[in-house]
BABARO-972643 format. One record per residue: residue number from 1; residue in one letter; x, y, z of N, C-alpha, C in turn. Coordinates in nm, 4 decimals. Each point is the difference from the previous one (the first is absolute). Example, Ala and Ser with C-alpha at 12.3 -4.5 7.8 and 13.67 -1.06 7.14 Angstrom:
BEGIN
{resi=1 resn=A npx=1.3190 npy=-0.5690 npz=0.7800 capx=-0.0890 capy=0.1190 capz=0.0000 cpx=0.0900 cpy=0.1200 cpz=0.0000} .
{resi=2 resn=S npx=-0.0350 npy=0.1050 npz=-0.0720 capx=0.0820 capy=0.1190 capz=0.0060 cpx=-0.0770 cpy=0.1090 cpz=0.0730} .
//
This chain:
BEGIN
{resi=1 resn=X npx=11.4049 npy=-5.1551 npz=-1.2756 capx=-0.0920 capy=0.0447 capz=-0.1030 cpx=-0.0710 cpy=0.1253 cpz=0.0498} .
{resi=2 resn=X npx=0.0178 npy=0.0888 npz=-0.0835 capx=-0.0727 capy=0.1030 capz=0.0766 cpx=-0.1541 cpy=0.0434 cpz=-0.1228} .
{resi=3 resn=X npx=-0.0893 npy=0.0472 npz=0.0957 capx=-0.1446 capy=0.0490 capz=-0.0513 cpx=-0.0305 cpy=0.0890 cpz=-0.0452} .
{resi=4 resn=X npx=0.0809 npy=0.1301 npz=0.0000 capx=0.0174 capy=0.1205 capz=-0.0918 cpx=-0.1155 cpy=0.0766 cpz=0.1420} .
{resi=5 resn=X npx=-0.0428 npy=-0.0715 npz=0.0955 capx=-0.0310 capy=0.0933 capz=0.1181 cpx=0.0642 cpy=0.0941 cpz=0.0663} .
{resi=6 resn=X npx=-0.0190 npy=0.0862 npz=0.0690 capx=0.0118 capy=0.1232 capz=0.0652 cpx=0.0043 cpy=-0.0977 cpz=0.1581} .
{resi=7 resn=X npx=0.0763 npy=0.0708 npz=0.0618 capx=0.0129 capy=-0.0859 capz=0.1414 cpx=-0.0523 cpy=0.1723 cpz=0.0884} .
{resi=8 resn=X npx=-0.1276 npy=0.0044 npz=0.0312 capx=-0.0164 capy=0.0571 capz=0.1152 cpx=0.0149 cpy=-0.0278 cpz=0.1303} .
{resi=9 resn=X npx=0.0167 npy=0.0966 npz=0.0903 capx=-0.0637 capy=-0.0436 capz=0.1641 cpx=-0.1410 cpy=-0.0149 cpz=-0.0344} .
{resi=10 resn=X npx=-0.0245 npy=-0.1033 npz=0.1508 capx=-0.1449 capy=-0.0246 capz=0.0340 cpx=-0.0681 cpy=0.1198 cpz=0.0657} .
{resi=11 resn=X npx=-0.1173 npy=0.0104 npz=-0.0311 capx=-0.0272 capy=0.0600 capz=0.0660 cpx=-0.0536 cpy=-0.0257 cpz=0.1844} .
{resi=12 resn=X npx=0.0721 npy=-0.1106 npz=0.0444 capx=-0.0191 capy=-0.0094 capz=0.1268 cpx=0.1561 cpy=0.0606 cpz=0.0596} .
{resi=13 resn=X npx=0.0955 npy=0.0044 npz=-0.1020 capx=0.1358 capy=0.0492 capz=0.0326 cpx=-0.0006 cpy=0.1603 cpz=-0.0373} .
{resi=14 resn=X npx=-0.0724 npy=0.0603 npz=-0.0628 capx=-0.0063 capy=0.1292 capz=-0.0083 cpx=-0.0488 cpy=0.0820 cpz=0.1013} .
{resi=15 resn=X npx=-0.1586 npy=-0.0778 npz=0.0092 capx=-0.0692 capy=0.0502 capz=0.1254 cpx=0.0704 cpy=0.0181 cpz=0.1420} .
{resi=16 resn=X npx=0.1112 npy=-0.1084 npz=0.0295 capx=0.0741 capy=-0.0149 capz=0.0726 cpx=0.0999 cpy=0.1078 cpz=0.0445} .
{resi=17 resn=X npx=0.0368 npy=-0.0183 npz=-0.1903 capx=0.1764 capy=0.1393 capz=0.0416 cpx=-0.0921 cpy=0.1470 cpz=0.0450} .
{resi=18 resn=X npx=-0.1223 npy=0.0198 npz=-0.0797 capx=-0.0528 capy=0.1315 capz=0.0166 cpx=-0.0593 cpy=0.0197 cpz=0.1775} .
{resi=19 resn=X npx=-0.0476 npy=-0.0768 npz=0.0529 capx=0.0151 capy=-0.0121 capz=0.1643 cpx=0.0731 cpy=0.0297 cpz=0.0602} .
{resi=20 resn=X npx=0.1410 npy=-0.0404 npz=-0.0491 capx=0.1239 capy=-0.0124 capz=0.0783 cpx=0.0518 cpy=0.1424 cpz=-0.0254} .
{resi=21 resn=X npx=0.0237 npy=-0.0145 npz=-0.1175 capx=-0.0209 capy=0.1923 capz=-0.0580 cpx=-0.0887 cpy=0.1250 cpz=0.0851} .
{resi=22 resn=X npx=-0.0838 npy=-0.0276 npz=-0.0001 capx=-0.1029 capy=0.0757 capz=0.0652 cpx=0.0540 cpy=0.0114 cpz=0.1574} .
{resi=23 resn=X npx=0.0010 npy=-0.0974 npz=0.0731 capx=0.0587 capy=-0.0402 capz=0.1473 cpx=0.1024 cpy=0.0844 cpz=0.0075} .
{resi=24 resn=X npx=0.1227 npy=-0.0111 npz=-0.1397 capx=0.1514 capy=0.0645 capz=0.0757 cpx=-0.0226 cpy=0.1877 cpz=-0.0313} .
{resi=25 resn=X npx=-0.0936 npy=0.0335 npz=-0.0890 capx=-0.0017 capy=0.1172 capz=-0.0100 cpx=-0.0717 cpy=0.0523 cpz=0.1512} .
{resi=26 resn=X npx=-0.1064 npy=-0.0440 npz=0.0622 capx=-0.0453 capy=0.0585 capz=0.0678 cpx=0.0713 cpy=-0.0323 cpz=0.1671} .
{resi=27 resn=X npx=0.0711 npy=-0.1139 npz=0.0113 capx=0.0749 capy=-0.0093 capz=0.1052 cpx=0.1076 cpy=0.1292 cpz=-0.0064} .
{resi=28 resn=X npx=0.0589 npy=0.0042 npz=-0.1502 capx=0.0970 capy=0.1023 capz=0.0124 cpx=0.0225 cpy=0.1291 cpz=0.0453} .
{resi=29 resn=X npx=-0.1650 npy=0.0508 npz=-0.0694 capx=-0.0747 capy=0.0808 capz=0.0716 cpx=-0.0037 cpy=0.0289 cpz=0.0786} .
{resi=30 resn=X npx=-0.0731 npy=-0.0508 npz=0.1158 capx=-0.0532 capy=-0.0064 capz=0.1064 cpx=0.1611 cpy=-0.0165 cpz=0.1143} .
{resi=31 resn=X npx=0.1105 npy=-0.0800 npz=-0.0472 capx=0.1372 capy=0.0289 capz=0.0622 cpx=0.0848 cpy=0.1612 cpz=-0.0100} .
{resi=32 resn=X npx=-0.0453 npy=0.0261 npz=-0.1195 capx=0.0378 capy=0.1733 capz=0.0122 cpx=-0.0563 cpy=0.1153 cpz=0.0122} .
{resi=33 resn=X npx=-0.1227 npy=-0.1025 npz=0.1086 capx=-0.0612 capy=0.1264 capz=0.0275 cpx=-0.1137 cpy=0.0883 cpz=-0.0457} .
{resi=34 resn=X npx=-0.0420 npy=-0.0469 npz=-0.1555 capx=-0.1064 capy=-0.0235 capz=-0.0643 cpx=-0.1286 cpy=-0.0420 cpz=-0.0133} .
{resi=35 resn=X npx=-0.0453 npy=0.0562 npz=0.1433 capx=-0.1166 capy=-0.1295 capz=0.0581 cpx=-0.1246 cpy=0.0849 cpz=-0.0439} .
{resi=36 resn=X npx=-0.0545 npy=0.0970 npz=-0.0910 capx=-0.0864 capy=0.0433 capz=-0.0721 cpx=-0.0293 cpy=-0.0267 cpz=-0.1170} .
{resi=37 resn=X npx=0.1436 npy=-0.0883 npz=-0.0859 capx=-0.0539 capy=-0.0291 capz=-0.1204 cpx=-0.0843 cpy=-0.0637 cpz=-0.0479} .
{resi=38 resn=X npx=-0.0563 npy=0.0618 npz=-0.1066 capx=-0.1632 capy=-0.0870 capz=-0.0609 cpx=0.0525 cpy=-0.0826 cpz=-0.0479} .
{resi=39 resn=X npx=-0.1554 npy=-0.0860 npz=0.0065 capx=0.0183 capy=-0.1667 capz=-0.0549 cpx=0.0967 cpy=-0.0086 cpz=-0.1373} .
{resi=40 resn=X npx=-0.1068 npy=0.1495 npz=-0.0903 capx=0.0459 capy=0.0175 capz=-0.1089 cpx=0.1321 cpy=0.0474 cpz=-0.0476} .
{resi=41 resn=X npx=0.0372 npy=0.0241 npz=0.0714 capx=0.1867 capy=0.0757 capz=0.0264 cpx=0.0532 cpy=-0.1416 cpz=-0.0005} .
{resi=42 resn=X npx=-0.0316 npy=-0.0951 npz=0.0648 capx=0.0867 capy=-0.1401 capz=0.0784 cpx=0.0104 cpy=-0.0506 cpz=-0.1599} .
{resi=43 resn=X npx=-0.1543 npy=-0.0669 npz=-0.0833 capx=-0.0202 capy=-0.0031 capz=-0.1237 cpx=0.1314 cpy=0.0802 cpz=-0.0832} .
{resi=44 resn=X npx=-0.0153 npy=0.1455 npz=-0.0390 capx=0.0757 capy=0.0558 capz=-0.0699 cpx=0.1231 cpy=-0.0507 cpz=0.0005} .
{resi=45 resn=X npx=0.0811 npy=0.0203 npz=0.1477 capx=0.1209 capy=-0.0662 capz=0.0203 cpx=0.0413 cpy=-0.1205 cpz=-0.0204} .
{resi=46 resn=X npx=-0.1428 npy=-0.1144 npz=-0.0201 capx=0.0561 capy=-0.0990 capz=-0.0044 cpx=-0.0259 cpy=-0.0505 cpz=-0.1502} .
{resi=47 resn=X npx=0.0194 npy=0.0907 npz=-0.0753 capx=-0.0591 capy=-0.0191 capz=-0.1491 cpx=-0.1017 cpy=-0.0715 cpz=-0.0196} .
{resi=48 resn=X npx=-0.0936 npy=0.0374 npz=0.0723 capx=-0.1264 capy=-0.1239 capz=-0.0448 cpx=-0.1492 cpy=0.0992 cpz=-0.0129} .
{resi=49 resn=X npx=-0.0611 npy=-0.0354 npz=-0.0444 capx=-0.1603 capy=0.0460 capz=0.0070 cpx=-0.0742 cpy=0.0063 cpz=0.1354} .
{resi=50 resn=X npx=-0.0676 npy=0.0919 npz=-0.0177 capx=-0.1032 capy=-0.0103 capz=0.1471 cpx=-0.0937 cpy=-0.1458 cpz=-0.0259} .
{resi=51 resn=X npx=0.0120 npy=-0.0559 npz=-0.0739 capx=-0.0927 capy=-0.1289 capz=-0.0246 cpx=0.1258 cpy=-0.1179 cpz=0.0581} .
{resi=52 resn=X npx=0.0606 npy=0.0346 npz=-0.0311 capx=0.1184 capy=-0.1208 capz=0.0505 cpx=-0.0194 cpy=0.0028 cpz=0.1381} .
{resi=53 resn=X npx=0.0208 npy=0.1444 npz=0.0484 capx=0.0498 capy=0.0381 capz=0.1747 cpx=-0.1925 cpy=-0.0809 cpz=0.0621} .
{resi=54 resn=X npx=-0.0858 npy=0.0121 npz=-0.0692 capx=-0.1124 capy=-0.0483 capz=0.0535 cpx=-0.0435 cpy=-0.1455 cpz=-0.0534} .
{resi=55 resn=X npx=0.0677 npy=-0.0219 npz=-0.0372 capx=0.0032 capy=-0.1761 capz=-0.0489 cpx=0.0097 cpy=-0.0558 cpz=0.1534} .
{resi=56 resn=X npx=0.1133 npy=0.0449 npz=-0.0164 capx=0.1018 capy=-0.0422 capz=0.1583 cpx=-0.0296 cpy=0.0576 cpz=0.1811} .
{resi=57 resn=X npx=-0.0569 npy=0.1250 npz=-0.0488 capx=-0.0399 capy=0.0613 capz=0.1110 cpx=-0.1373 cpy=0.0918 cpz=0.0260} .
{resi=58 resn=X npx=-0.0896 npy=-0.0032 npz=0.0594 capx=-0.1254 capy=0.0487 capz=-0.0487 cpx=0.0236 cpy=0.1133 cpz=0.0701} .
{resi=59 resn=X npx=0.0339 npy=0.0769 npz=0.0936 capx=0.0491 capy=0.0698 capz=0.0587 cpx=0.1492 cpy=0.0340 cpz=0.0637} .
{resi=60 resn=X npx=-0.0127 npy=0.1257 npz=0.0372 capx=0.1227 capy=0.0351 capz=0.0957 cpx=0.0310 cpy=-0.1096 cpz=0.1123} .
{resi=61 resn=X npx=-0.0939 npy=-0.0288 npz=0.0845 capx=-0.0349 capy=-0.0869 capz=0.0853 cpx=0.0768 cpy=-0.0923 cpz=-0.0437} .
{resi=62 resn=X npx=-0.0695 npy=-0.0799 npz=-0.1010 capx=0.0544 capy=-0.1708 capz=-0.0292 cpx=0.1953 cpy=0.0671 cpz=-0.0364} .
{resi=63 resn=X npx=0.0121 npy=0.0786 npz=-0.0638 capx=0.1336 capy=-0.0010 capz=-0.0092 cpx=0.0608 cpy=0.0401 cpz=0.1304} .
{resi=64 resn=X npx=-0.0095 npy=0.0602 npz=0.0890 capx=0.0268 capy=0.0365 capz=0.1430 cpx=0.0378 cpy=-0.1480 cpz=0.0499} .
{resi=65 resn=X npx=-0.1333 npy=-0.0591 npz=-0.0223 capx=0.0226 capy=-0.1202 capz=0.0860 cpx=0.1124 cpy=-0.1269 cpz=-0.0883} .
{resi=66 resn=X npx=0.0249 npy=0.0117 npz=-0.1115 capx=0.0661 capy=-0.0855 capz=-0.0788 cpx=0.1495 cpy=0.0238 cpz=0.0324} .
{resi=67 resn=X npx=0.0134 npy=0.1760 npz=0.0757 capx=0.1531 capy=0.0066 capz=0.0092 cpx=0.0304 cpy=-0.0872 cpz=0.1684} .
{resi=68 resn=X npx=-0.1147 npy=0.0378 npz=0.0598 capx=0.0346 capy=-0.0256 capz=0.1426 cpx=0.0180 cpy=-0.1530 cpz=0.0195} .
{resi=69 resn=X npx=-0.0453 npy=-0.0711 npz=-0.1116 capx=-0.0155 capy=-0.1661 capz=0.0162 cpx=0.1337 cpy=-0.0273 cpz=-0.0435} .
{resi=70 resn=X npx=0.0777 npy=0.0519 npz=-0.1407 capx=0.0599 capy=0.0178 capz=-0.0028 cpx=0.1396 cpy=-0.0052 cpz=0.0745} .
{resi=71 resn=X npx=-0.0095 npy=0.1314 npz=0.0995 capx=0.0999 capy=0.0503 capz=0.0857 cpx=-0.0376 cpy=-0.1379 cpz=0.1220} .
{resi=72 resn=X npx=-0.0824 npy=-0.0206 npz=0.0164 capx=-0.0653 capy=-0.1321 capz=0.1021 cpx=0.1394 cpy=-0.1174 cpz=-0.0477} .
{resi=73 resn=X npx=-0.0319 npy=-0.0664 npz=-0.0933 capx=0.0327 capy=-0.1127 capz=-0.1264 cpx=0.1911 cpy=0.0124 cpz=0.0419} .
{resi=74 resn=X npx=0.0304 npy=0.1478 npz=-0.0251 capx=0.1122 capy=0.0496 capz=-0.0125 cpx=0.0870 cpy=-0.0661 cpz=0.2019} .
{resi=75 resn=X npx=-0.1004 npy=0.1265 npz=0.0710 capx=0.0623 capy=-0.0995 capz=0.1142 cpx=-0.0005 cpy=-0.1597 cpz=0.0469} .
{resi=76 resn=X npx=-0.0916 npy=-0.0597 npz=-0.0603 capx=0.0046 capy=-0.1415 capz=0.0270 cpx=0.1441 cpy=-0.0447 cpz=-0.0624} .
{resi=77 resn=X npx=-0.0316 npy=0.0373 npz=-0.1465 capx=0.1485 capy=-0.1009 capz=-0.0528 cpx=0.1049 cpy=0.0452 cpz=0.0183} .
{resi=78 resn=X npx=0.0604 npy=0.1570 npz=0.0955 capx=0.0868 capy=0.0627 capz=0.0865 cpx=0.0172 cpy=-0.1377 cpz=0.1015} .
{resi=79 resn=X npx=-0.0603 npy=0.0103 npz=0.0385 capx=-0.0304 capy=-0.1045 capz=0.2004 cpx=0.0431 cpy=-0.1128 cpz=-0.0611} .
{resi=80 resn=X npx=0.0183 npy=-0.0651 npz=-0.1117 capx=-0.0482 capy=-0.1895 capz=-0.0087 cpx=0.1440 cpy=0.0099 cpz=-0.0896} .
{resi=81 resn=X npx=0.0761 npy=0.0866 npz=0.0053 capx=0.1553 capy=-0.0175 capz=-0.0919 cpx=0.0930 cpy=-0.1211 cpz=0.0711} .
{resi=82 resn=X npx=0.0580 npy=-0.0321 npz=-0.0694 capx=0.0825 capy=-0.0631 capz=0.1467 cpx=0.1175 cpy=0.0344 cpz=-0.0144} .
{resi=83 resn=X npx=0.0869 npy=0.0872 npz=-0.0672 capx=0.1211 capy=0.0688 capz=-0.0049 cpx=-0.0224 cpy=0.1067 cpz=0.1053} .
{resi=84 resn=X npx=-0.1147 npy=0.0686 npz=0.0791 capx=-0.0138 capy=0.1003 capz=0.0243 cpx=0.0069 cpy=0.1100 cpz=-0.0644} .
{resi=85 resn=X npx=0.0685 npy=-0.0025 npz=-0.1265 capx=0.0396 capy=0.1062 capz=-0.1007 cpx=-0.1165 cpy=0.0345 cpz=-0.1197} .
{resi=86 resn=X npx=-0.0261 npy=0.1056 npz=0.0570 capx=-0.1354 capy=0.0495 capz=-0.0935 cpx=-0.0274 cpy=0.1409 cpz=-0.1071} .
{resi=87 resn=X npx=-0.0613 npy=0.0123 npz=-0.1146 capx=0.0057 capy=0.1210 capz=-0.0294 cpx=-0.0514 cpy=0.0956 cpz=0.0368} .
{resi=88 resn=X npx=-0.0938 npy=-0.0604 npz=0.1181 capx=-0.1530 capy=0.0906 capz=0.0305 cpx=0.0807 cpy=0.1534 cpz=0.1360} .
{resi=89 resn=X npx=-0.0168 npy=0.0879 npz=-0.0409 capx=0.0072 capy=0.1338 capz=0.0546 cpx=-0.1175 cpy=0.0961 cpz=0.0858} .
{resi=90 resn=X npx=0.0580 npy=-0.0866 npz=0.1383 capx=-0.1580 capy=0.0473 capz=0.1222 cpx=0.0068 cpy=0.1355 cpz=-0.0322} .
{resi=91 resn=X npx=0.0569 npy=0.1444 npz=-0.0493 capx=0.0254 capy=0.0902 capz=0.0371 cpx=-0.1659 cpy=0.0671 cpz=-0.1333} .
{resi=92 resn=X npx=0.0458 npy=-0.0561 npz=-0.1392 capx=-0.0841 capy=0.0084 capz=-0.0870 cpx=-0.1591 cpy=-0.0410 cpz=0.0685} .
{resi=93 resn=X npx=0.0124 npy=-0.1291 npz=0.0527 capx=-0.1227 capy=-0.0533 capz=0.0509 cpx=-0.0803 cpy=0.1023 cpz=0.1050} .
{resi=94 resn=X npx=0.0395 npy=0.0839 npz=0.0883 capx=-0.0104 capy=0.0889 capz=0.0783 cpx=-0.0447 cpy=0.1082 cpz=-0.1074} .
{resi=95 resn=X npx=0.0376 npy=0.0491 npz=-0.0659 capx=-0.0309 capy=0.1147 capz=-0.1103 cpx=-0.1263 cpy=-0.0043 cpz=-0.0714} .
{resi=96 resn=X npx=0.0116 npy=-0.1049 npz=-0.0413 capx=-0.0830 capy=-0.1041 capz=-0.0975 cpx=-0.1728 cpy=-0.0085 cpz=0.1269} .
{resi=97 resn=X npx=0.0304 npy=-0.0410 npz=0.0996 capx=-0.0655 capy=0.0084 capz=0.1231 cpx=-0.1126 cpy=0.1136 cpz=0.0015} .
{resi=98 resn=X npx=0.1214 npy=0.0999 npz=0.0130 capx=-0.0505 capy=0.1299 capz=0.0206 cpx=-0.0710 cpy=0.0691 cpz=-0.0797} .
{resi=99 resn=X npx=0.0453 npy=-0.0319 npz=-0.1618 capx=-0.0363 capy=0.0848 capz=-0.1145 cpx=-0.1866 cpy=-0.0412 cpz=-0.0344} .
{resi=100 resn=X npx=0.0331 npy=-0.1682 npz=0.0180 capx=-0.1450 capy=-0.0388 capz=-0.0170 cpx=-0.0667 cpy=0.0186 cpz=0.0809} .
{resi=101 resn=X npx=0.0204 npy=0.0753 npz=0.1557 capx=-0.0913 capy=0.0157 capz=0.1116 cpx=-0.0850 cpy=0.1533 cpz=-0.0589} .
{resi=102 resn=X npx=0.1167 npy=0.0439 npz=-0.0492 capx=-0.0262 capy=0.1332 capz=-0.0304 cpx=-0.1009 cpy=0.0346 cpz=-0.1297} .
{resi=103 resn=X npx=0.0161 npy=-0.1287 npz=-0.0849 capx=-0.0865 capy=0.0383 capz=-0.0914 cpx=-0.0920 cpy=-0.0458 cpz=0.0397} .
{resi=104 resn=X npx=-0.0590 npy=-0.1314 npz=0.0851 capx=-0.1278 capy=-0.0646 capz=0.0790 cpx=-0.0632 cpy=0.1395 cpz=0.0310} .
{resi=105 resn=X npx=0.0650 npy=0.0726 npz=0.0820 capx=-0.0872 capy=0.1094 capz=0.0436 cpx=-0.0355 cpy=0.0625 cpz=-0.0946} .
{resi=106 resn=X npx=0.0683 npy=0.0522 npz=-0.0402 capx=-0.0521 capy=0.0895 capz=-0.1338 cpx=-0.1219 cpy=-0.0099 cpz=-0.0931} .
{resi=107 resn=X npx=0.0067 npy=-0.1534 npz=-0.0153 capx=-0.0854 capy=-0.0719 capz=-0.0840 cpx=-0.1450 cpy=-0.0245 cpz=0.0921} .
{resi=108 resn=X npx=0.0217 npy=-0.0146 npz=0.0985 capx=-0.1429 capy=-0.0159 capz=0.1286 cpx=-0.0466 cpy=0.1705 cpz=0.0298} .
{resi=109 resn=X npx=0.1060 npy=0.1218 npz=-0.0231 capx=-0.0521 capy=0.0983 capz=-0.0050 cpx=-0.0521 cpy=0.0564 cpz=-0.1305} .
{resi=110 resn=X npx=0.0432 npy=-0.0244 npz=-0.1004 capx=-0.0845 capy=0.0727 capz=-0.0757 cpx=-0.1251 cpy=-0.1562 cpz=-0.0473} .
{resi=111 resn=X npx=0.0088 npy=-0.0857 npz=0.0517 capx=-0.1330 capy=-0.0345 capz=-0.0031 cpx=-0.0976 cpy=-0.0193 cpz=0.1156} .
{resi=112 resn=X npx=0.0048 npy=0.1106 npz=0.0911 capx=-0.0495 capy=0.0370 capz=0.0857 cpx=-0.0342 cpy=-0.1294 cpz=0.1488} .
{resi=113 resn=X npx=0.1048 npy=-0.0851 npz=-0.0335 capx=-0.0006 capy=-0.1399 capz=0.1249 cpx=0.0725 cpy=0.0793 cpz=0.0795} .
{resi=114 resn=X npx=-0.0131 npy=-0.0955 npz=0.1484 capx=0.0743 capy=0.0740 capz=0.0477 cpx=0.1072 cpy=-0.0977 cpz=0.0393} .
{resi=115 resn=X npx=0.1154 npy=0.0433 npz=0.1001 capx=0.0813 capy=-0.1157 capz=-0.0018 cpx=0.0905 cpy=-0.0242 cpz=0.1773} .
{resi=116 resn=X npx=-0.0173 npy=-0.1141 npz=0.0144 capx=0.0405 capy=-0.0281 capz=0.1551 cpx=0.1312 cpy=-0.0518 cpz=-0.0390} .
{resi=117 resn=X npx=0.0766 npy=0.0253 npz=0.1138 capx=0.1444 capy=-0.0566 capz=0.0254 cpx=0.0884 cpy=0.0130 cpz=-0.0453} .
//
C-alpha cells in the first residue's frame, strides 16, 4: 500500500554524505598539492554551502584534524586486514603528510602563532 509520500533521505544521512563530501574534496586537495585552498573553495568543490562546510567544521583546524583522524582510522584498518592485502597507498599518506604540514604552517603564520617541530 503505498501513501502517496515522497521518500527522502534523513537528514542524519545527508549531514553524513555532505561530511564525507567535504573530507574527499579537501583530502584530494591537499594530495595534489593544494594545501592553500580556502575552506570556501573545499565548500565550492564539494557542492555545498559555506553553512554546510560549518555545520560540520567550525574551522580549517577542525577539518585539518578530521582528515588526519581519518588518515589515523585509515592505517589502523590497513594493520588489522588479515589477507595482508590492502587498498591503503603509504606513498599518498606521505604526501598527504606533507601537504597538511604545509598548510599547519601557513595557517599558524598568517595567524601570527608560532610553530615548533
Amino acid at each position: 500500500m503505498t501513501t502517496g509520500r515522497t521518500s527522502f533521505p534523513s537528514g542524519r544521512a545527508t549531514a553524513e554524505r555532505n561530511r564525507d563530501q567535504i573530507l574527499a574534496v579537501a583530502r584530494a586537495a591537499f594530495v595534489a598539492g593544494d594545501t592553500d585552498i580556502s575552506i570556501a573553495e573545499v565548500a565550492r568543490r564539494a557542492g555545498l554551502g559555506m553553512a554546510a562546510l560549518y555545520r560540520n567544521f567550525p574551522g580549517r583546524q577542525e577539518l585539518l584534524e578530521a582528515l588526519y583522524a581519518d588518515e589515523a582510522d585509515g592505517l589502523c584498518k590497513a594493520a588489522i586486514t588479515e589477507d595482508r592485502q590492502t587498498p591503503y597507498k603509504p606513498e599518498l599518506s606521505l604526501e598527504y603528510q606533507a601537504a597538511v604540514r604545509k598548510s599547519d604552517s601557513a595557517l599558524a603564520t598568517s595567524s601570527g602563532a608560532s610553530t615548533s617541530g
